[in-house]
Structure formats: C-alpha cells, structure tokens
TORFI-780476 format. One record per residue (C-alpha): residue number from 0; residue in three letters; y, x, z. Coordinates in steps of 0.5 Angstrom, whole numbers. Each point is the difference from the previous one (the first is absolute). Layout:
# residues N
R   k   r     Y     X     Z
R NUM ALA     Y     X     Z
...
This chain:
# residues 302
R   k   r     Y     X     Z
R   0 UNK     0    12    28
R   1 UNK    -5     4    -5
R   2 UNK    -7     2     5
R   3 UNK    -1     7     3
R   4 UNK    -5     3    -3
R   5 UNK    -3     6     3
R   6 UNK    -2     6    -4
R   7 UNK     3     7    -2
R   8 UNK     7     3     1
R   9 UNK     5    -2    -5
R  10 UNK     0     4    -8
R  11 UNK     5     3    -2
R  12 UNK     3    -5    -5
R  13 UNK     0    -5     6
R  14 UNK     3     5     4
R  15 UNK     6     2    -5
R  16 UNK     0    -8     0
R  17 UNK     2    -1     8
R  18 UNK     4     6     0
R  19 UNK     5    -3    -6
R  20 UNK     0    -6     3
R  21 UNK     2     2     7
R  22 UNK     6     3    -5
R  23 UNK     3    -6    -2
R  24 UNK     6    -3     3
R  25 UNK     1    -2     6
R  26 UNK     1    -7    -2
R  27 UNK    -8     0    -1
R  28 UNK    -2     5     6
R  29 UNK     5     1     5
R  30 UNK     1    -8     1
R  31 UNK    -7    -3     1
R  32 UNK    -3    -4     6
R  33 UNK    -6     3     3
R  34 UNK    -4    -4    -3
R  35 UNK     2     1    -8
R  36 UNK    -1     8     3
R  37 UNK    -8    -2     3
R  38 UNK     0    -3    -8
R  39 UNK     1     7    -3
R  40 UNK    -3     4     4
R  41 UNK    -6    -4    -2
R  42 UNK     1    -1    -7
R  43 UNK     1     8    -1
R  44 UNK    -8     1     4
R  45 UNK    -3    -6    -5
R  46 UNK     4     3    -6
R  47 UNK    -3     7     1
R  48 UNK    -7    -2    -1
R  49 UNK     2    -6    -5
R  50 UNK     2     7    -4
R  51 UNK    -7     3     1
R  52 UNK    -3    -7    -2
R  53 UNK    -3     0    -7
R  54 UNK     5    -3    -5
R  55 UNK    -5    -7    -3
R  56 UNK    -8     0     1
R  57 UNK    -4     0    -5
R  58 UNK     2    -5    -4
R  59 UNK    -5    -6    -4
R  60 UNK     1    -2    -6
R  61 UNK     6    -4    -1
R  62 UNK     0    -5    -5
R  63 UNK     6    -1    -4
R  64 UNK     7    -3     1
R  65 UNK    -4    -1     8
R  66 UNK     4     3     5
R  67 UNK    -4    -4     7
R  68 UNK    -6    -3    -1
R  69 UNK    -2    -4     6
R  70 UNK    -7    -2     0
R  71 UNK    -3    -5     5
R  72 UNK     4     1     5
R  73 UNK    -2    -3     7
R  74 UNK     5     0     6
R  75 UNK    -3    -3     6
R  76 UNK     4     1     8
R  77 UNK    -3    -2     6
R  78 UNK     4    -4     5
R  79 UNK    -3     0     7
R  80 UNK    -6    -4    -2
R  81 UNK     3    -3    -6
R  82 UNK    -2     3    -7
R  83 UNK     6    -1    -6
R  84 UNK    -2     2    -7
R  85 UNK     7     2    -3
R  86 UNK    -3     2    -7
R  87 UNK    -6    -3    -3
R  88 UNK    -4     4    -6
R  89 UNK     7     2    -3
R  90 UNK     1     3    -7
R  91 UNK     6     2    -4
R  92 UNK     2     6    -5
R  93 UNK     8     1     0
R  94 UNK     3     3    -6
R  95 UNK     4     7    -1
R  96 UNK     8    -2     0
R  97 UNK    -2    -8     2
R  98 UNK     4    -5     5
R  99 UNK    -4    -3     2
R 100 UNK     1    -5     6
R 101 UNK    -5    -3     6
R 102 UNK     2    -7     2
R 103 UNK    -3    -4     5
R 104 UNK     1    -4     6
R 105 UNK     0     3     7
R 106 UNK    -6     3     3
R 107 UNK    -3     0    -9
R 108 UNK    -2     7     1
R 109 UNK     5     3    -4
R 110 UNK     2     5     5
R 111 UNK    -6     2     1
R 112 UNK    -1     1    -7
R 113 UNK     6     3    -1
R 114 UNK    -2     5     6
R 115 UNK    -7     2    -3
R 116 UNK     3     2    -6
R 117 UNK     6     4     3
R 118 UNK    -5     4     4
R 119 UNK     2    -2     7
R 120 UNK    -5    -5     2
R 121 UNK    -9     2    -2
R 122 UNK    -3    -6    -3
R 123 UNK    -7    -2     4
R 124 UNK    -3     0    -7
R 125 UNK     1     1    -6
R 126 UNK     6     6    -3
R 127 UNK     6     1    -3
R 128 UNK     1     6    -6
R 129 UNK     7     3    -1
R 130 UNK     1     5    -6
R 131 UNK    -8    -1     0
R 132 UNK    -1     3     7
R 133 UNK    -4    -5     6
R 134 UNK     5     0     5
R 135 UNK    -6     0     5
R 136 UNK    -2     6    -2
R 137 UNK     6     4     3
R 138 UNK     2     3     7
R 139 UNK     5    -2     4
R 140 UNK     3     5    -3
R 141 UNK    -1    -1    -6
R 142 UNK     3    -6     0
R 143 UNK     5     0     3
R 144 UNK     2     6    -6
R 145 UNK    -1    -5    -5
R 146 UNK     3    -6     3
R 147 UNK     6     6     0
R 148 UNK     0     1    -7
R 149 UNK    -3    -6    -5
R 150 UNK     3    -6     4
R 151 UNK     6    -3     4
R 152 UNK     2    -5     4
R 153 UNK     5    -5     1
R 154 UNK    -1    -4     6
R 155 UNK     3    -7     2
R 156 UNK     5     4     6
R 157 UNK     2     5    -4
R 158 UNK    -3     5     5
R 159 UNK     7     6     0
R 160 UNK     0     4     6
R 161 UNK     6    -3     4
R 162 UNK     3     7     2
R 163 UNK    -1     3    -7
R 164 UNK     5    -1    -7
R 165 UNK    -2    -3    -7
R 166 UNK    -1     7    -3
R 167 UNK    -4     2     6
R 168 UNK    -5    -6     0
R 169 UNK     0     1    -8
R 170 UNK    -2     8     2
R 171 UNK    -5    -1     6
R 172 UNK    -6    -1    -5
R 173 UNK     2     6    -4
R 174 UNK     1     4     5
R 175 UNK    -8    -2     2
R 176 UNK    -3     3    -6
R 177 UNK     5     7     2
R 178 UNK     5     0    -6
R 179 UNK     6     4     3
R 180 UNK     6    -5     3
R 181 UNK     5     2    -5
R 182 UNK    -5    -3    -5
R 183 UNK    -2    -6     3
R 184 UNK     8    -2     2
R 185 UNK     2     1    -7
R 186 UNK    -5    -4    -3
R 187 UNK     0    -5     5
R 188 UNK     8    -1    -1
R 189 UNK    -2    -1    -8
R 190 UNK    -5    -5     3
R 191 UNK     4    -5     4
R 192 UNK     6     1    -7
R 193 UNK    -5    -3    -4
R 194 UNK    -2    -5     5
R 195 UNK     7    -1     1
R 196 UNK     2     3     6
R 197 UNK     4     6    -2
R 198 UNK     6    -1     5
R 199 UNK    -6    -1     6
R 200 UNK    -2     7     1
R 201 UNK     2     0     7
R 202 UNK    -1    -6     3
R 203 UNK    -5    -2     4
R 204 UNK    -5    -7     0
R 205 UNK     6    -3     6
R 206 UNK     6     1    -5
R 207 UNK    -4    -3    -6
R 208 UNK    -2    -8    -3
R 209 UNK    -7    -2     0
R 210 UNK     1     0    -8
R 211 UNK     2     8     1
R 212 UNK    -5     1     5
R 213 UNK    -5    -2    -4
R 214 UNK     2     4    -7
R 215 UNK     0     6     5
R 216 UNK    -7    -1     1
R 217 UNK    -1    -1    -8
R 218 UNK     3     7     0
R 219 UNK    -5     3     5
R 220 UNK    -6    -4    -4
R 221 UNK     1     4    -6
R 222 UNK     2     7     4
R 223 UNK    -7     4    -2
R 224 UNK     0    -3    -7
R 225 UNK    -6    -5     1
R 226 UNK    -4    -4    -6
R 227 UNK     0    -6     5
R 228 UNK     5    -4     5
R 229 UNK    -3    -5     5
R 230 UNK     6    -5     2
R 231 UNK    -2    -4     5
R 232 UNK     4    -6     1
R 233 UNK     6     4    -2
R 234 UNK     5    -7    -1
R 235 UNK    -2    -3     7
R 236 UNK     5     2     4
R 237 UNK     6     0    -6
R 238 UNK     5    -6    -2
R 239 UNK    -2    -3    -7
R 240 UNK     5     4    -3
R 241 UNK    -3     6     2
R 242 UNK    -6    -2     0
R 243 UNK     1     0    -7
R 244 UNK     3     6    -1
R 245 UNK    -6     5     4
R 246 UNK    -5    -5    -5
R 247 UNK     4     3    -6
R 248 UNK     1     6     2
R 249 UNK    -8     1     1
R 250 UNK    -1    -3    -7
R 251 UNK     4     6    -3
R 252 UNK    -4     4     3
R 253 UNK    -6    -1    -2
R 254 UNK     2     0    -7
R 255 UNK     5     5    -1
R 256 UNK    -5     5     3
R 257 UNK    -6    -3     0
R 258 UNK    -2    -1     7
R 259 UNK    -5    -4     2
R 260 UNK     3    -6     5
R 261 UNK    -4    -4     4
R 262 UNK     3    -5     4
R 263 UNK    -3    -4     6
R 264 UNK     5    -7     1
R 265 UNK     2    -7     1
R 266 UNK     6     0    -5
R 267 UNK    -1    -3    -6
R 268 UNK     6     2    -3
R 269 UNK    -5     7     0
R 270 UNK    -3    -5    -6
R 271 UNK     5     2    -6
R 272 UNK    -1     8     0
R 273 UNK    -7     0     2
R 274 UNK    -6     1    -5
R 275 UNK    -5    -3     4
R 276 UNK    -1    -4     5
R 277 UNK    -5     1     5
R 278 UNK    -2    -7     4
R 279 UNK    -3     1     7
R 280 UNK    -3    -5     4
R 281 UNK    -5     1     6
R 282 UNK    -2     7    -1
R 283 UNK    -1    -1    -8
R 284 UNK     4     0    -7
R 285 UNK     1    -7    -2
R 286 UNK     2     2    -6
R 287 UNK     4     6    -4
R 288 UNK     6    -3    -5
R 289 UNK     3     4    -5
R 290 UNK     8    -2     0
R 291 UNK     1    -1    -7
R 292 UNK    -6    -6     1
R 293 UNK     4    -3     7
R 294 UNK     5    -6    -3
R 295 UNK     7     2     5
R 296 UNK     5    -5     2
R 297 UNK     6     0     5
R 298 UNK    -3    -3     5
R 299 UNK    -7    -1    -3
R 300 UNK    -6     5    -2
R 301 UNK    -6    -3    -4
C-alpha cells in the first residue's frame, strides 16, 4: 500500500481524478473488499499531493546515452548485533534502451542493487542519478511521483490485486497520476492486446496462468510510459516455456521502444537477449559482460 502523507486538501486535478474513478463500473467500485477501498481512499490522499509536487528536481548534467548512474554505492544492514554489508563500493552506468541483466547467486547483492536504483531502497553511501537527477535529493513525495512516471516494475509474484480485473490492474498506475478512467481503460485494453491478452480484459488474477499473470504485469509496467523497467526475477515462478516467452516478450520491448530494461535474475536463458551481463558476488561486481563476447551453448555457457 502506498504511504499516507499528511498535508494540504486535494487540488482539483486530483479531485476531478477520484470523482472519475468512482464513475467507473461496478466491476471496479461496487465489488471490492474493505481492504481494496482502504487502499483507494489512501492512493487518492497521496496522489493529491504527488499532483502538487514539482515534476523532476533539478537535474545535474547527464552524460550522454547514460540513463542511471550509480556511484559507490554502499548498502549495509543491521541485524540484532549482526552487521551485513550487502553492496560494497558499487559503481555502474546503465544505457539508454539497453538490456541489461544482473545475475548472481542468492544473497549477491543484486537485489539489493536493483532495489537502489528503482528508487525503493536508500543506499548507506554512495548515489544513484536517473535522468541526471540524485534520487536522494528527492522527498518522499517527489519520489514516489518520479517512480510513477519514469520507471516500472515487474515482480517475481506478479503482485495483481485478486479482486480486480487485468484492464483494471493495467489501469491502477494511470489512475495514480489523474488520467480520467475512460482513458486509462482504453489504453490498458490497448496494452494488454499488445502483450497478447486481448480477450483477457475481464478476468481476474484467479481466472489467469501464471504466464497471463505475468504478461498483466507487463502491461501495468508500461502503463505511464516509463523509459525503464525493472523486472525482478520475472521467469521464476513460470514453466520453461513461459518462461521463454515473458523473456521474449521483454526483449521486444526494449527494442521496439526503446526501454530500458534491467533485470535482476538466476535464469540463464535471460543470457541470449541481454546486452550485458552484470556479475555479482559478495556485494560487489565481479565483472560486466557484453553478450556478444559470451560463447552460449545448449547446456553450456563459456
């Protein structure tokens, strides 16, 4: 559930936003649990001060092609009287319209990595710039807006809200910024026909594959036209085949229009379509890989 913040009364646009929203049908307002309700009433009070947050901070100056810098990145937790260091001196430039892929054993760091730049985690040292602008410079706010509109995400367990349709989970982070439902719905129906789910509109996350599950979430990833997609472990949880398929499906994306796609995941079959690699092992990069300097096999990688 997105925070709560406390602080001036709705403005209009956000306004006009929950007034459209509650119009929709009954399939989306008259048949959610108390809990789907408590989640609106809470995304309509944050989405009316994300309206009155500034649109970017001011940016520093960005080199070119580099869409996120991150520079010595450190991220250290405090277990009991236990000290972990997950990240350790952690430097990388990520590409505008790249896949790039961060493979590593459990507990690498990679997630944590991940974490830092999709903004949902602080680093203990170091920063992290997207579009030239220092994540920690930002209000919760801020960030949360910016999140919203630069960057989606697609999560190993799909993360649909059970009692809600495809079209209406596609719609969701529309509705966050105010776009009126009747364009959110059409562009989500147009979303989820692109990723194959055209005669899915109306189903809910129990009358879907894991695969069609998944390809939802892609849909509601690319919902505010972000320039980057985070997809952590998208295939773990799917058969081989659909697997396949989601990691394809990503591929295109990033080609066809130009997003940026970066990928924390074991599955080696995420090798073929990647343009680097990134290696991780003990909080550190081990080594950063193009593909076309890998050497793939079935049933080997050199």
């Amino acid at each position: 559930m997105l925070p709560v913040f406390s602080g001036p009364a709705p403005n209009p646009v956000a306004k006009h936003a929950k007034t459209r929203c509650t119009d929709v049908s009954g399939r989306f307002a008259g048949d959610e649990s108390a809990r789907v309700a408590s989640f609106r009433k809470a995304y309509f009070r944050t989405v009316s001060l994300m309206m009155d947050a500034i649109e970017t901070a001011a940016p520093g100056p960005p080199r070119s092609n580099v869409i996120i810098e991150a520079r010595g990145l450190r991220k250290v937790f405090r277990l009991g009287g236990e000290t972990v260091e997950a990240l350790r001196n952690v430097s990388l430039d990520v590409f505008t319209g790249e896949y790039l892929s961060i493979m590593g054993p459990s507990g690498s760091g990679k997630s944590t990595f991940f974490n830092m730049v999709g903004g949902l985690d602080v680093p203990t040292a170091g920063s992290v710039r997207v579009h030239g602008i220092d994540l920690k410079t930002l209000s919760q706010v801020q960030l949360a807006r910016f999140r919203c509109l630069k960057i989606g995400y697609v999560f190993q367990s799909y993360n649909l809200i059970p009692v809600q349709t495809a079209l209406q989970n596609v719609m969701l982070p529309m509705l966050f910024l105010g776009t009126p439902p009747s364009e959110a719905a059409k562009k989500a129906a147009s979303l989820l026909s692109e990723v194959g789910l055209g005669d899915r509109l109306h189903h809910r996350p129990d009358q879907l594959s894991g695969g069609q599950q998944q390809r939802v979430a892609i849909a509601r990833a690319l919902a505010n036209d972000p320039s980057i997609i985070l997809a952590d472990e998208p295939t773990a949880n799917l058969d081989l085949h659909t697997g396949q398929e989601i990691i394809e499906k990503l591929a295109s994306l990033s080609r066809e229009r130009g997003v940026t796609i970066i990928s924390a995941t074991h599955d080696h079959k995420m090798l073929s379509v990647s343009d680097r690699i990134v290696w991780v092992r003990s909080g550190e990069i081990e080594r950063v890989e193009e593909r076309k300097d890998i050497k793939i096999e079935v049933g080997t990688i050199e």
